[in-house]
C-alpha positions as CSV (number, residue, x, y, z in Angstrom):
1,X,-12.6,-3.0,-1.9
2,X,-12.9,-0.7,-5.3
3,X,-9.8,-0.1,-6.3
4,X,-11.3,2.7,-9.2
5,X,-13.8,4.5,-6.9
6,X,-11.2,4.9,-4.4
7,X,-8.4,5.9,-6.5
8,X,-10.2,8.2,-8.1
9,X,-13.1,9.7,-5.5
10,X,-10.3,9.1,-2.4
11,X,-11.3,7.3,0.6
12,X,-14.9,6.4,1.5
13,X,-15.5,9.5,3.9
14,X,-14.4,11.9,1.7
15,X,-16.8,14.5,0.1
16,X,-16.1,13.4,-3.7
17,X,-16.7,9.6,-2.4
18,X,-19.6,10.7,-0.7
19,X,-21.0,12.0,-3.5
20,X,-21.0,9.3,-5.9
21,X,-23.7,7.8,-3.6
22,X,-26.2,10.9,-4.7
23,X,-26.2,9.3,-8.3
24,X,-29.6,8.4,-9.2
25,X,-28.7,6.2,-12.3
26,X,-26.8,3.9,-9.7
27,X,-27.5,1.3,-7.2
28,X,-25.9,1.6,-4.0
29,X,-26.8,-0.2,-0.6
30,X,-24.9,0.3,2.8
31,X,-25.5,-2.6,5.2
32,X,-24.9,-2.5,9.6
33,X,-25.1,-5.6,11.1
34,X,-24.9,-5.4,14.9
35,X,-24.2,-8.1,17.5
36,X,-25.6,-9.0,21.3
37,X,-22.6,-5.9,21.9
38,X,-22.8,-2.5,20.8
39,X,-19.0,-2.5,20.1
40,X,-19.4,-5.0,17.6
41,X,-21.1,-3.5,14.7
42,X,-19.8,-4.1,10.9
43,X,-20.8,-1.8,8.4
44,X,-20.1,-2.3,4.4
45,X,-21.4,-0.6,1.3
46,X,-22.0,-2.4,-2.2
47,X,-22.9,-0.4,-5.7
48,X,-23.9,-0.9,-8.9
49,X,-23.1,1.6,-11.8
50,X,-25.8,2.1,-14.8
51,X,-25.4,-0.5,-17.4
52,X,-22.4,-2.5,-15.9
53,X,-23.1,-6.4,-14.8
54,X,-21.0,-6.9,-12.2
55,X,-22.0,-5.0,-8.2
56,X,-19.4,-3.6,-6.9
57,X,-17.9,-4.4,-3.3
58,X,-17.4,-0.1,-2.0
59,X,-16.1,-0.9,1.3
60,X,-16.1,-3.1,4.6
61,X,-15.5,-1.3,8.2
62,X,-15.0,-3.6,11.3
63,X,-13.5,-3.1,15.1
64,X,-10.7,-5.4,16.2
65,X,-12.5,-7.3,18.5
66,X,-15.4,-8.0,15.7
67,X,-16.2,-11.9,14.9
68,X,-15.0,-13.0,11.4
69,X,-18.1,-15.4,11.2
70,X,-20.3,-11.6,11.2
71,X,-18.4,-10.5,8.3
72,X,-19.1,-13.4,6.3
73,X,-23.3,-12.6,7.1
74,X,-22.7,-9.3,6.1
75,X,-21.1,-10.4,2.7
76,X,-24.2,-12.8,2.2
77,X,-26.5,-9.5,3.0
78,X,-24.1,-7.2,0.3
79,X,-24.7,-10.1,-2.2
80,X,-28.2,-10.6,-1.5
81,X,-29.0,-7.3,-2.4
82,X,-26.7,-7.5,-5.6
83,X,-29.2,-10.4,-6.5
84,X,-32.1,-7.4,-6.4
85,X,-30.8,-5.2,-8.5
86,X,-30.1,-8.4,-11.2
87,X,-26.6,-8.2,-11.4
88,X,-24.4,-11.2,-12.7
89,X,-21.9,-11.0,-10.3
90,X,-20.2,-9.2,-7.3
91,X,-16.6,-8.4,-7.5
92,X,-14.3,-7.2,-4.9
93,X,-10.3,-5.9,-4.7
94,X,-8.5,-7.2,-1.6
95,X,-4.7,-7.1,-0.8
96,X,-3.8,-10.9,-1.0
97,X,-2.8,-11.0,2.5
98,X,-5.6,-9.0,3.9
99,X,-7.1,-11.2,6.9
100,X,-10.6,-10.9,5.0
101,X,-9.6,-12.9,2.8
102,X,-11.0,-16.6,4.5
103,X,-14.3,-14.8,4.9
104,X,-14.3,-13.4,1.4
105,X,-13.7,-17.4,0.5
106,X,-16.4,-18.6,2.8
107,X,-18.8,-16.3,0.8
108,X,-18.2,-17.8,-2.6
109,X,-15.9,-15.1,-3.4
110,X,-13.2,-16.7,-6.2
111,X,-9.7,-15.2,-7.2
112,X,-9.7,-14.8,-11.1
113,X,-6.8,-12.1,-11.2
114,X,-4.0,-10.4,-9.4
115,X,-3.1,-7.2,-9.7
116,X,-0.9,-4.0,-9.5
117,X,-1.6,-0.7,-9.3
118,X,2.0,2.2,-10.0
119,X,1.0,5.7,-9.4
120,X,2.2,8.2,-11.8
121,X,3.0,11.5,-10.1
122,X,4.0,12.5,-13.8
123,X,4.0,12.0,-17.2
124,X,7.1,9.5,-18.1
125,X,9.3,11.5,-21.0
126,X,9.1,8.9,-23.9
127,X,10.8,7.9,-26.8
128,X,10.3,11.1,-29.1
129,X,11.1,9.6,-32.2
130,X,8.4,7.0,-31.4
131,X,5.3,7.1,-33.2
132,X,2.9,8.7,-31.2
133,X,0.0,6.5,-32.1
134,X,-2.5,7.2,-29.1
135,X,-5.9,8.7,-29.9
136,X,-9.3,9.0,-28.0
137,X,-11.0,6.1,-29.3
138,X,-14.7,6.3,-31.8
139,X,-16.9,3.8,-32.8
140,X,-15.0,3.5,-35.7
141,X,-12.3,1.5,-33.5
142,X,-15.2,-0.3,-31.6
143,X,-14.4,-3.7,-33.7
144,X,-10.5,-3.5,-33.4
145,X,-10.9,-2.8,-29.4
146,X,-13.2,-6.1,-29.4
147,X,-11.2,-8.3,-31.7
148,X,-7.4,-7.2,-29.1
149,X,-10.3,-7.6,-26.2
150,X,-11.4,-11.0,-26.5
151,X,-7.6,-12.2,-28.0
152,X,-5.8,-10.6,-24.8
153,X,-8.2,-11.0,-21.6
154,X,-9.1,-14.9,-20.2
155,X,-12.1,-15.9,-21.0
156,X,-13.1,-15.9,-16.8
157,X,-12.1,-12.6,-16.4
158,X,-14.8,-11.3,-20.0
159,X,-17.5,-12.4,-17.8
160,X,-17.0,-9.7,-15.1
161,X,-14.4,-7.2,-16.7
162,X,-16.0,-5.1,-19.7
163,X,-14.0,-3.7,-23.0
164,X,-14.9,-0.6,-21.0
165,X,-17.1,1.1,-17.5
166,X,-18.1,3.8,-20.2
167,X,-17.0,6.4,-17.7
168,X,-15.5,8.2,-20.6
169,X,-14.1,7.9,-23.7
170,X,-10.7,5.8,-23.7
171,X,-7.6,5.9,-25.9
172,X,-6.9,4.0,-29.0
173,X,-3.0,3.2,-30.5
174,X,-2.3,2.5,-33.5
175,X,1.2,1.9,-35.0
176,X,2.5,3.1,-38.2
177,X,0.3,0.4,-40.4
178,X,-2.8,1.3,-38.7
179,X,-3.0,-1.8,-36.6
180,X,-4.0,-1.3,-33.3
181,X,-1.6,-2.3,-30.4
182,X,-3.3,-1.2,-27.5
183,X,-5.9,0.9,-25.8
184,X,-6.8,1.9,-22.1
185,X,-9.8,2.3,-20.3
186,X,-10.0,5.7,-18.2
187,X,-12.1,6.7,-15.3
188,X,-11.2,10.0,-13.6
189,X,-12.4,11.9,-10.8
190,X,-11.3,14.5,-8.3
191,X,-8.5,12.2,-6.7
192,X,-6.7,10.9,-10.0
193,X,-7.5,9.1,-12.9
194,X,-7.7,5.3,-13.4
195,X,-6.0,3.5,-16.7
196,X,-6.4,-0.1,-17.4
197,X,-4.2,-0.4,-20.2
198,X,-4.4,-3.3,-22.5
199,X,-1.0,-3.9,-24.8
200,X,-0.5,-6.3,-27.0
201,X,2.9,-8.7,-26.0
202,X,4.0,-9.2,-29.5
203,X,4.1,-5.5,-30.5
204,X,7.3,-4.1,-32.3
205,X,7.0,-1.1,-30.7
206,X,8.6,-0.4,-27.3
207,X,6.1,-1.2,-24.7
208,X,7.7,1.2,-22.4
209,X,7.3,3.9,-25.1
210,X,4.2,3.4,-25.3
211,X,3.2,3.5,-21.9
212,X,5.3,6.7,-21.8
213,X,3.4,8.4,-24.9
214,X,0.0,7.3,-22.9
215,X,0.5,9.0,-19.8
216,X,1.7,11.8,-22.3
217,X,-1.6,12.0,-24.3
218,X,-4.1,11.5,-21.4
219,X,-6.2,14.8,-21.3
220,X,-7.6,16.5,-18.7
221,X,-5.2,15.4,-16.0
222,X,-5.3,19.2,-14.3
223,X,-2.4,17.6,-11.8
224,X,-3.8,15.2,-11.0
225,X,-1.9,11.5,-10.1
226,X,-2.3,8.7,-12.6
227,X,-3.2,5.1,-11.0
228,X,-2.3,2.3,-13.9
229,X,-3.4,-1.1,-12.9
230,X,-1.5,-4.2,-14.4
231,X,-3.6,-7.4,-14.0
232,X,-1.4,-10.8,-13.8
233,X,-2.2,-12.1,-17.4
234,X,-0.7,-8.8,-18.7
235,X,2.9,-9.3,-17.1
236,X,5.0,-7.4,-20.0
237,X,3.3,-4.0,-18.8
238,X,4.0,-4.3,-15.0
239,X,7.8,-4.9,-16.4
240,X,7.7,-2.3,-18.8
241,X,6.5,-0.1,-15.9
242,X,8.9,-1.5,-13.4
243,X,11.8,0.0,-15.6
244,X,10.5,3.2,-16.4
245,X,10.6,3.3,-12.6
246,X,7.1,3.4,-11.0
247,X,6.9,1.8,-7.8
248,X,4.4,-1.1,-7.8
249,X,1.8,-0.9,-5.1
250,X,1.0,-4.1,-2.8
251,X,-0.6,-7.5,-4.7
252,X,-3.9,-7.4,-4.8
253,X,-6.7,-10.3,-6.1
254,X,-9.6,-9.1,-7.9
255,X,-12.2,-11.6,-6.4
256,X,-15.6,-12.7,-7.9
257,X,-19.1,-13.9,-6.5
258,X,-21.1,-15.5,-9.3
259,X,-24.7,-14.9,-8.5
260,X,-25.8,-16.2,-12.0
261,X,-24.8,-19.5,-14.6
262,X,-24.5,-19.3,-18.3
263,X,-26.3,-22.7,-19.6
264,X,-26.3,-23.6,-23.1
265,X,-30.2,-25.0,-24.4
266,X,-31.1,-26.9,-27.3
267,X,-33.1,-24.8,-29.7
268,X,-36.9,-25.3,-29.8
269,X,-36.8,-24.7,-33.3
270,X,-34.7,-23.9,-36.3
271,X,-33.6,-20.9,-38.6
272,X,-33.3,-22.7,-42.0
273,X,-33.5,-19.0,-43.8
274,X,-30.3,-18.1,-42.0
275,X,-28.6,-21.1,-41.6
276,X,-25.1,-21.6,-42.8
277,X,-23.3,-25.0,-43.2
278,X,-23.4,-27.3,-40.5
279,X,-25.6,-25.8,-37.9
280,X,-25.4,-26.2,-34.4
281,X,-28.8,-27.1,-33.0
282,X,-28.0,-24.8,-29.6
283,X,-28.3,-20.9,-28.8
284,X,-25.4,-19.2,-28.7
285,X,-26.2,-17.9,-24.8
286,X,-28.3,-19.8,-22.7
287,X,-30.5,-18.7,-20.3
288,X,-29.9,-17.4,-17.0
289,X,-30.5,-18.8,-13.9
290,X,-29.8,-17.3,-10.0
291,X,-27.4,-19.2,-7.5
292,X,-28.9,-18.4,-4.4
């Protein structure tokens, strides 16, 4: 259901999994909902990390013989609680032919992206007389990172998917002009480290090189397996990566429940002293209000 906490922390039982529950900046809730049978008990975890929007679907555990109709309770129950804490939204990663997927629908749960994920047992050898461009990004590359941010990723996906989690700093690159081409978002943790790398298609530079030079420059690694996700509006980096020769993992969709609607209002009343032009007699974000 999270593709980065279980990439990175391994699989929900797991020590380094368990632990991420013990973080006391975070919101996380584990619901059991139990039928007439004692063999038919569903269980599912939801989480919210400091300062992110969006909840986080953890993970869903069912028997066989459980009815789908429970599942889809359970989901209201995991969203419910999301609504608690004020988040935006809920978001959840599910393979697209996972048999969850008509309850997930039946929830309000949309599809706004596909995705891959190629796991790098290695650095790739690059290019070396590419320029090696890749940096740990600074607030001096905050407004560059924004400006390839809102030009590369749609519009729908902005409103759950951040420039960054802030998990840790990310990398910057830059080509030889000093215009930046691309940076990644990292997360790590004891089972790997998750990249979300974001490249822009009309670069000069060999996309492949720069992939190459990333997983070369990513610090800290210790060993540990690299987990790149390529989301579908970025299909020139699940190419580039196909012919460097990572395997692609199985399609997944990256699914959304909006618990909130962004409304634009009509001013109340003016700002002549900062008014440009030809105003426009509305906010530019509108209030908030809950979809329960």
């Amino acid at each position: 259901m999270d593709n980065v906490l279980a990439l990175t922390c391994g699989s929900p039982f797991s020590w380094s999994h368990l632990m991420t529950s013990f973080r006391l900046t975070d919101h996380v809730f584990t619901g059991v909902l139990e039928s007439d049978q004692d063999s038919d008990k569903i269980v599912g975890q939801i989480h919210q990390s400091q300062g992110m929007p969006s909840a986080q679907v953890n993970y869903l555990l069912q028997t066989e013989k459980s009815d789908p109709q429970n599942l889809v309770i359970l989901l209201e129950g995991l969203i419910k609680q999301a609504g608690h804490w004020g988040a935006k939204q809920v978001a959840a990663d599910l393979a697209i032919d996972s048999n969850w997927f008509p309850q997930f629908r039946q929830a309000g749960f949309s599809v706004i992206a596909k995705q891959r994920v190629f796991r790098c047992e290695s650095p790739a050898k690059g290019q070396t007389n590419l320029h090696r461009g890749w940096q740990v990004w600074s607030s001096e590359d905050i407004a560059a990172v924004r400006s390839l941010y809102h030009t590369m990723v749609p519009p729908l996906v902005q409103t759950v998917e951040p420039i960054s989690r802030r998990e840790m700093l990310g990398m910057v690159h830059y080509d030889e002009k000093g215009e930046l081409q691309a940076y990644a978002d990292l997360v790590y943790g004891p089972a790997g480290a998750w990249v979300l790398p974001l490249i822009h298609p009309q670069t000069k530079e060999s996309i492949s090189g720069i992939l190459a030079h990333l997983l070369h420059e990513l610090p800290g690694l210790n060993g540990r397996p690299v987990f790149m996700t390529v989301r579908s509006y970025q299909p020139w980096v699940e190419h580039a990566l196909e012919e460097m020769g990572f395997d692609p993992g199985p399609e997944q969709v990256y699914l959304v429940r909006y618990l909130a609607l962004r409304q634009r209002v009509k001013a109340q009343f003016s700002f002549k002293p900062i008014e440009n032009g030809n105003p426009e007699p509305t906010f530019p974000i509108g209030s908030m209000h809950n979809c329960d």
